[in-house]
ROFIGU-643170 format. One record per residue (C-alpha): y, z negated, x; residue number from 1; residue in three letters. Coordinates in nm, 4 decimals. Layout:
residues N
R        v        w        u   k   r
R        Y        Z        X NUM ALA
...
This chain:
residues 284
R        v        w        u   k   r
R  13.1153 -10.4390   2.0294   1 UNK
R  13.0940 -10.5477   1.6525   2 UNK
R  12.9432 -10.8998   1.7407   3 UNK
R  13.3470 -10.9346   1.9240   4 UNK
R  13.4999 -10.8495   1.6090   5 UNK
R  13.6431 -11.1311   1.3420   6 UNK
R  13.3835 -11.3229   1.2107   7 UNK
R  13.6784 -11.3157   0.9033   8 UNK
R  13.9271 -11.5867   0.8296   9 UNK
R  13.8545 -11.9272   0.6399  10 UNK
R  14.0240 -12.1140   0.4792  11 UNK
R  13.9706 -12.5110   0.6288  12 UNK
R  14.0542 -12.8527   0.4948  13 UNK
R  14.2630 -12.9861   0.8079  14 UNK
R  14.3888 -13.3358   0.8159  15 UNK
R  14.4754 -13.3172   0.4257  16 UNK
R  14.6085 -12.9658   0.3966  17 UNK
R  14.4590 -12.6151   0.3989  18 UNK
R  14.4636 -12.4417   0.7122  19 UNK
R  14.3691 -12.0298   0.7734  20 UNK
R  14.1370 -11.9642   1.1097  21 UNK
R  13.9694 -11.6891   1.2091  22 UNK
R  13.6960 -11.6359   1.5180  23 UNK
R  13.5889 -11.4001   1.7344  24 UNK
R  13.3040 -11.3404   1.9365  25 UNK
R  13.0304 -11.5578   2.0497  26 UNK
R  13.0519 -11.9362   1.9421  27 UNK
R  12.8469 -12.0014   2.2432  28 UNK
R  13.0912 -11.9239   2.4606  29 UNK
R  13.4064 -12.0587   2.6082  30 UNK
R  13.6057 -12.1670   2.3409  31 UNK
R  13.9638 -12.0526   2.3212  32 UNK
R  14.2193 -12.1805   2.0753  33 UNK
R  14.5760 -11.9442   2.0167  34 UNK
R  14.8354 -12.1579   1.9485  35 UNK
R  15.1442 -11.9387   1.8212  36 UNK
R  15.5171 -11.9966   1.8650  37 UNK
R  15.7233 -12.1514   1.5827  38 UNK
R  15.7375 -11.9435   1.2859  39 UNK
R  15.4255 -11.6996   1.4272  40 UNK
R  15.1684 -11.7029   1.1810  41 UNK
R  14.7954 -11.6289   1.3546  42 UNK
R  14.9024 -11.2472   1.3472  43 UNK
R  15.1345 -11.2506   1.5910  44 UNK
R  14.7828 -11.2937   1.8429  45 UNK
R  14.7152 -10.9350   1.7932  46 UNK
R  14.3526 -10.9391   1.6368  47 UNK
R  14.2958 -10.6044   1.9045  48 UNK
R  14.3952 -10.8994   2.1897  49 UNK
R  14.1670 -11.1643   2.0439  50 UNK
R  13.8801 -10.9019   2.1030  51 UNK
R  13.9995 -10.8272   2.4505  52 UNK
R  13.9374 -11.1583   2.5114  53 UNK
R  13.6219 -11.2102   2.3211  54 UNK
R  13.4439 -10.9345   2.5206  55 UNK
R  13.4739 -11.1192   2.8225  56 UNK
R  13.2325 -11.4211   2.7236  57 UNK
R  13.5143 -11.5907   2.5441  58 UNK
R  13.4936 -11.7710   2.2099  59 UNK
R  13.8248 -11.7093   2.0303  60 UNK
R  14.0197 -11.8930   1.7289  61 UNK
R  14.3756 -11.7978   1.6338  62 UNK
R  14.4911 -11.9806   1.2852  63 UNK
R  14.8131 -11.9563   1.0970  64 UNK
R  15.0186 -12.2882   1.1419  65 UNK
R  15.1591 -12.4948   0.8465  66 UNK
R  15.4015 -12.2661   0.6604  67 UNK
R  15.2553 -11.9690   0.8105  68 UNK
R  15.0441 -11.6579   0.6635  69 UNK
R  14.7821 -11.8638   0.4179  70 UNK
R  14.8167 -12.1755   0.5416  71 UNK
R  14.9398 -12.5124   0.3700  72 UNK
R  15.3308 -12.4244   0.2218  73 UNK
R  15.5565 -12.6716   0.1954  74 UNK
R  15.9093 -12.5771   0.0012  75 UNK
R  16.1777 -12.4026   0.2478  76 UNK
R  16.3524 -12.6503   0.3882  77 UNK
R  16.1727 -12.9121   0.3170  78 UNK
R  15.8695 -12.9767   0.5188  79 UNK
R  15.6849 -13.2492   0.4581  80 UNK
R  15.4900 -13.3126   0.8168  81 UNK
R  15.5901 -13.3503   1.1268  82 UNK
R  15.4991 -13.2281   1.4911  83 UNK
R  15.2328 -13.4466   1.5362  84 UNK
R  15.0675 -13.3559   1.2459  85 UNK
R  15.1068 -12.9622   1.3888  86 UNK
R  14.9294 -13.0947   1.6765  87 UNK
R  14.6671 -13.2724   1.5298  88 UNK
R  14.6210 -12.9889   1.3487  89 UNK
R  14.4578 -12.8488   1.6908  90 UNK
R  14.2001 -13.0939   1.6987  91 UNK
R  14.1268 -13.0881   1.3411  92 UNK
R  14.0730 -12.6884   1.3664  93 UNK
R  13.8431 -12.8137   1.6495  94 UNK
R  13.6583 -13.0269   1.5130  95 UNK
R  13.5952 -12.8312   1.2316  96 UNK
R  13.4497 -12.5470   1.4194  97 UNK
R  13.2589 -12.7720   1.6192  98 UNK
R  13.4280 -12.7039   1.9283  99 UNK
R  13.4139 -13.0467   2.1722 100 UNK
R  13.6414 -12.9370   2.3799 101 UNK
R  13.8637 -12.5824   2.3935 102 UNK
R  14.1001 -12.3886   2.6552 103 UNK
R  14.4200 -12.4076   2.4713 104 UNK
R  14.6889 -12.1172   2.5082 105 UNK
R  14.9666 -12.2623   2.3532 106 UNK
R  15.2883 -12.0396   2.3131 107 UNK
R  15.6823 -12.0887   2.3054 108 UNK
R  15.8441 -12.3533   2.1604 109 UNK
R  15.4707 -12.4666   2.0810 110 UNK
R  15.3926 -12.5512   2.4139 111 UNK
R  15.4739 -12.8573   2.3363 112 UNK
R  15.1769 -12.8883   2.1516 113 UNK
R  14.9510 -12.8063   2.4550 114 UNK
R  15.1547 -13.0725   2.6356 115 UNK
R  15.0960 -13.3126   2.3979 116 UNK
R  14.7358 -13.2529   2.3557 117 UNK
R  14.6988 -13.2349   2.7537 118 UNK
R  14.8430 -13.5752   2.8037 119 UNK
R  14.7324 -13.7989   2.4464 120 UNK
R  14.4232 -13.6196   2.4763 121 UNK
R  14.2177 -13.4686   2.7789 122 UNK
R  13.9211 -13.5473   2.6624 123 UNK
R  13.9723 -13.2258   2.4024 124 UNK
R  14.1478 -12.9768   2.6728 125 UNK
R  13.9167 -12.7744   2.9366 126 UNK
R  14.2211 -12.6038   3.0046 127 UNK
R  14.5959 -12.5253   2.9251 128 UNK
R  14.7808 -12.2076   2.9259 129 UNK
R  15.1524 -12.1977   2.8680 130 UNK
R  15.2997 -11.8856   2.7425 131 UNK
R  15.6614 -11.8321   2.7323 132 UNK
R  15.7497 -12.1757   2.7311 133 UNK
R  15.9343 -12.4266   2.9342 134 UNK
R  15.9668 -12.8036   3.0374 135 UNK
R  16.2982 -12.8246   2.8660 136 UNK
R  16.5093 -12.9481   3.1061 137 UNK
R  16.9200 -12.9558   3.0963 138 UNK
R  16.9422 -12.7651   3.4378 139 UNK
R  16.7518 -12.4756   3.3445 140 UNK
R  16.9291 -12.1448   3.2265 141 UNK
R  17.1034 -12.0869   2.8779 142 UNK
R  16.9965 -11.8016   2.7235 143 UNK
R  17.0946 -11.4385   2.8110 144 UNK
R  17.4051 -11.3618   2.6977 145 UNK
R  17.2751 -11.0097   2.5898 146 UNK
R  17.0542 -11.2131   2.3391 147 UNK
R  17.2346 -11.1402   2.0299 148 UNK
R  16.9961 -11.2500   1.6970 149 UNK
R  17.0575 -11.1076   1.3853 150 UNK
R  17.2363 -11.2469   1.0842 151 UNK
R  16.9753 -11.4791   0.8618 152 UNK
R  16.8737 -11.2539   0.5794 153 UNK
R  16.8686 -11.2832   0.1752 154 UNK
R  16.4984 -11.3862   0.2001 155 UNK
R  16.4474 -11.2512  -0.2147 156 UNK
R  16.4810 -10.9451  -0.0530 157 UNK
R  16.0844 -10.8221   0.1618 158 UNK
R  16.2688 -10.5155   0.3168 159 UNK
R  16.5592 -10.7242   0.4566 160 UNK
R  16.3592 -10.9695   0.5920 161 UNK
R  16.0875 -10.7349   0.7292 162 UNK
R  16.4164 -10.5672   0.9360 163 UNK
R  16.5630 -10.9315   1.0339 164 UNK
R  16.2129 -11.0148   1.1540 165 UNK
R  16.2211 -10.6745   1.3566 166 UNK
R  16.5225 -10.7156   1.4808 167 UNK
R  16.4770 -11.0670   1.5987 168 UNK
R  16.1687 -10.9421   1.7877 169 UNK
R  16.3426 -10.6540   1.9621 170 UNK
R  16.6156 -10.9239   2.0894 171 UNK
R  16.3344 -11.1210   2.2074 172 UNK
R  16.1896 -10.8271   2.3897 173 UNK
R  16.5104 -10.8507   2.5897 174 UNK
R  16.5395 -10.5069   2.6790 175 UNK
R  16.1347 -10.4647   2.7943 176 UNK
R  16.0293 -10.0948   2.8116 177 UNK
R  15.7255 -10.1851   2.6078 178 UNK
R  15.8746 -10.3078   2.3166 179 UNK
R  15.7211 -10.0986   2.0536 180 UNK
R  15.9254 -10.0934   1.7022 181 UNK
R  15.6548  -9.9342   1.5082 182 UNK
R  15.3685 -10.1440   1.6006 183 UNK
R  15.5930 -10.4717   1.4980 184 UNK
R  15.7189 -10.3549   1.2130 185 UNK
R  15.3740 -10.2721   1.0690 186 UNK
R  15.2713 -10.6442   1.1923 187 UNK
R  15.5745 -10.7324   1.0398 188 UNK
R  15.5115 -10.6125   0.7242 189 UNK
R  15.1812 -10.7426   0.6567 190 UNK
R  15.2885 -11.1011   0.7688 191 UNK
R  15.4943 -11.0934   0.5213 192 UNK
R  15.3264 -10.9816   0.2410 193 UNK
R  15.0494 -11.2232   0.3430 194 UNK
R  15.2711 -11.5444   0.3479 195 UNK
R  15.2723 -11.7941   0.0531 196 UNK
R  15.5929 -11.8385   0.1238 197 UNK
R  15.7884 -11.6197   0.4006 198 UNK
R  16.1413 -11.8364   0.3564 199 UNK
R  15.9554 -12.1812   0.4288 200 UNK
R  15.8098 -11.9535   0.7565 201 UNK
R  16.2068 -11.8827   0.8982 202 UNK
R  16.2937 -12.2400   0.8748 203 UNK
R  16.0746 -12.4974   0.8643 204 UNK
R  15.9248 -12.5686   1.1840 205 UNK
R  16.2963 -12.5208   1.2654 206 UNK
R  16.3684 -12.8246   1.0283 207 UNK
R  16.0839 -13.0816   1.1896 208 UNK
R  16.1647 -13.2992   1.5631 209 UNK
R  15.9704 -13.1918   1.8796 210 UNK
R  15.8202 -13.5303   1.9908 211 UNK
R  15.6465 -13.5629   2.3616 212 UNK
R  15.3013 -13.7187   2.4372 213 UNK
R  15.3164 -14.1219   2.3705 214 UNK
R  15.3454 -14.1821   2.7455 215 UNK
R  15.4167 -13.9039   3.0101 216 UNK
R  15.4943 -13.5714   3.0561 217 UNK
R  15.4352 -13.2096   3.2191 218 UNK
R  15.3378 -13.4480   3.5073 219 UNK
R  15.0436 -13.6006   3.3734 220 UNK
R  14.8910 -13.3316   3.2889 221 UNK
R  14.5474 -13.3026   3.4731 222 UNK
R  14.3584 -13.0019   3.2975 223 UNK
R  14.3832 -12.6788   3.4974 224 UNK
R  14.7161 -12.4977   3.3682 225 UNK
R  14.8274 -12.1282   3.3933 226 UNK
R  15.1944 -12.0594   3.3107 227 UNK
R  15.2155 -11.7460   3.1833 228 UNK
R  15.6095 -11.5594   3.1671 229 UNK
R  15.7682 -11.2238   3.1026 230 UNK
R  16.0542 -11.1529   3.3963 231 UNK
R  16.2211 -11.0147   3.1109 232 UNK
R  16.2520 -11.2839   2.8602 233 UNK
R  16.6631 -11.3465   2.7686 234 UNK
R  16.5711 -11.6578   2.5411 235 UNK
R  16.4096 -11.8238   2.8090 236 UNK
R  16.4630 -11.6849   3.1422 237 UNK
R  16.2093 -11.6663   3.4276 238 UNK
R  16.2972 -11.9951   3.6092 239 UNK
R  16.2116 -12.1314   3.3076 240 UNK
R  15.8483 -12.1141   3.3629 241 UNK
R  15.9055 -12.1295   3.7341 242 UNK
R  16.0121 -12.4725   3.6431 243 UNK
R  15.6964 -12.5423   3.4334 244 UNK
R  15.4755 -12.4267   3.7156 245 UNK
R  15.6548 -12.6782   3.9406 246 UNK
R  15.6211 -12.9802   3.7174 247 UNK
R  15.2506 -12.9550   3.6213 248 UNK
R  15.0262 -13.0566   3.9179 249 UNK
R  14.8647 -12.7535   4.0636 250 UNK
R  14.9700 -12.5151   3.8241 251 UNK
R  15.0117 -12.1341   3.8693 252 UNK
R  15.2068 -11.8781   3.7162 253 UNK
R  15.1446 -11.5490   3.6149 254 UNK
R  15.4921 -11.3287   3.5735 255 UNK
R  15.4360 -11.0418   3.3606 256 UNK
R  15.6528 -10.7577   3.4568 257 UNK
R  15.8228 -10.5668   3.1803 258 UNK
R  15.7499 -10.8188   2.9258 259 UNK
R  15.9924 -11.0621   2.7158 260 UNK
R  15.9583 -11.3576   2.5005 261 UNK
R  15.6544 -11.1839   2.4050 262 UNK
R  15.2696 -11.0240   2.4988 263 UNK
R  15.2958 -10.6636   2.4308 264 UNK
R  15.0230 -10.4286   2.4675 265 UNK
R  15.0327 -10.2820   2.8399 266 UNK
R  15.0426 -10.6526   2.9874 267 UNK
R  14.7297 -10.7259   2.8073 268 UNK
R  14.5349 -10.6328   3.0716 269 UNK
R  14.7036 -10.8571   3.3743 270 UNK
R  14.7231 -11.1586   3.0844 271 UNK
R  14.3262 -11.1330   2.9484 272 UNK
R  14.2011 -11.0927   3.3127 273 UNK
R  14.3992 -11.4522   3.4410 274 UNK
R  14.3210 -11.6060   3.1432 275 UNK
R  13.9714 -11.5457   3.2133 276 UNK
R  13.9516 -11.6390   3.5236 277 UNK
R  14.1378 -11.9525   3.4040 278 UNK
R  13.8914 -12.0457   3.1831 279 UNK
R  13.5926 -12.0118   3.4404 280 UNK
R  13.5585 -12.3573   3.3806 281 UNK
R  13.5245 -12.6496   3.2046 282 UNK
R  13.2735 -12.5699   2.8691 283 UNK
R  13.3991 -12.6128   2.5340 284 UNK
């Protein structure tokens, strides 16, 4: 079991800045790159999950984004790159771990990345896996009107952001009978005492423009993609991914029951199983 542990995280020089990764498993295998959501530094892909997935033949990389954990920190507010160079980023983690081509499991408003990266650049992709995400499109639902986020914090202040952090993740969890307080707030806690800067994490991805591939869309994607959803996420709703499924030629979707805008622990299971049999394919 200890050879599907972390092989502990580096600290790589990634298209100009410094990025964190960290592997597990077998570099032989599979290769699977965990691509968080905006403001998710590589934490929030439970290290316990990463090994999950490791022990079934699976090479996996999670890495804290720009302005994340012990990555590259630009001033809050002000970032200096743009969502290209967060996708790029992809590649350069690949190519620095000498991974050809990886199954990419690209999360929330960071699925845009995996689009991106499917389209510009299938050479790179085996696969795609969309978690929590969505094609974007006006005639989809609004949010749940029972999301209600709490008010921005005084980010001098750890303990106030640690409970705005919580909070926002137990509005995310949109009422799921797995949320688990004390296992985020512990993962809480150590994100952000292990940020350079925890203020540039709240906002700045916030601050940058989404951009699409340079010609196409969810369409032209041709690597095999999973679309993975919780039935009870209330920021974006189950026809959300429905949607996704639809637009990305034949795509499938996995609905999680119980789970939100989010992977907790007793879905692991259902989610590491598909996700393996997703990446049957296609060598890295």
């Amino acid at each position: 079991m200890s050879s599907l542990r972390s092989h502990g995280e580096q600290l790589l020089e990634i298209n100009g800045v410094e990025l964190c990764a960290e592997t597990f498993g077998d570099r032989a295998d599979r290769a699977i790159v965990l691509v968080a959501g905006a403001a998710a530094s590589m934490l929030w892909w439970d290290a316990d999950l990463c090994e999950e997935i490791a022990a079934r033949g699976r090479f996996v990389v999670r890495y804290d984004h720009r302005d994340t954990g012990r990555s590259a920190c630009c001033p809050p507010g002000q970032p200096t790159y743009s969502f290209t160079d967060l996708t790029l980023d992809v590649l350069g983690i690949q190519d620095a771990l000498g991974i050809e081509r990886a199954h990419l499991v690209c999360q929330s408003m960071f699925g845009g990345i995996g689009l991106v990266l499917g389209v510009d650049h299938p050479d790179r992709v085996a696969s795609l896996t969309f978690v929590s995400t969505s094609t974007g499109a006006d005639d989809l639902p609004a949010p749940s009107s029972d999301l209600a986020m709490p008010a921005e914090p005084d980010v001098s202040d750890a303990a106030a952001v640690v409970e705005y952090v919580v909070a926002g993740a137990r509005a995310y969890a949109g009422g799921s009978p797995y949320f688990d307080e004390t296992a985020i707030r512990a993962l809480v806690e150590r994100d952000v005492a292990r940020a350079r800067n925890y203020a540039s994490t709240l906002v700045n991805h916030f601050a940058i423009e989404p951009t699409g591939p340079a010609h196409g869309g969810f369409g032209d994607i041709a690597a095999p993609t999973l679309v993975v959803h919780g039935d009870h996420d209330p920021l974006l709703p189950l026809p959300h991914g429905e949607a996704l499924r639809d637009a990305v030629p034949g795509a499938e979707l996995l609905v999680l029951e119980g789970a939100g805008h989010d992977l907790p622990r007793p879905v692991w299971d259902d989610f590491v199983s598909a996700l393996e049999r997703h990446t049957e394919g296609g060598r890295s």
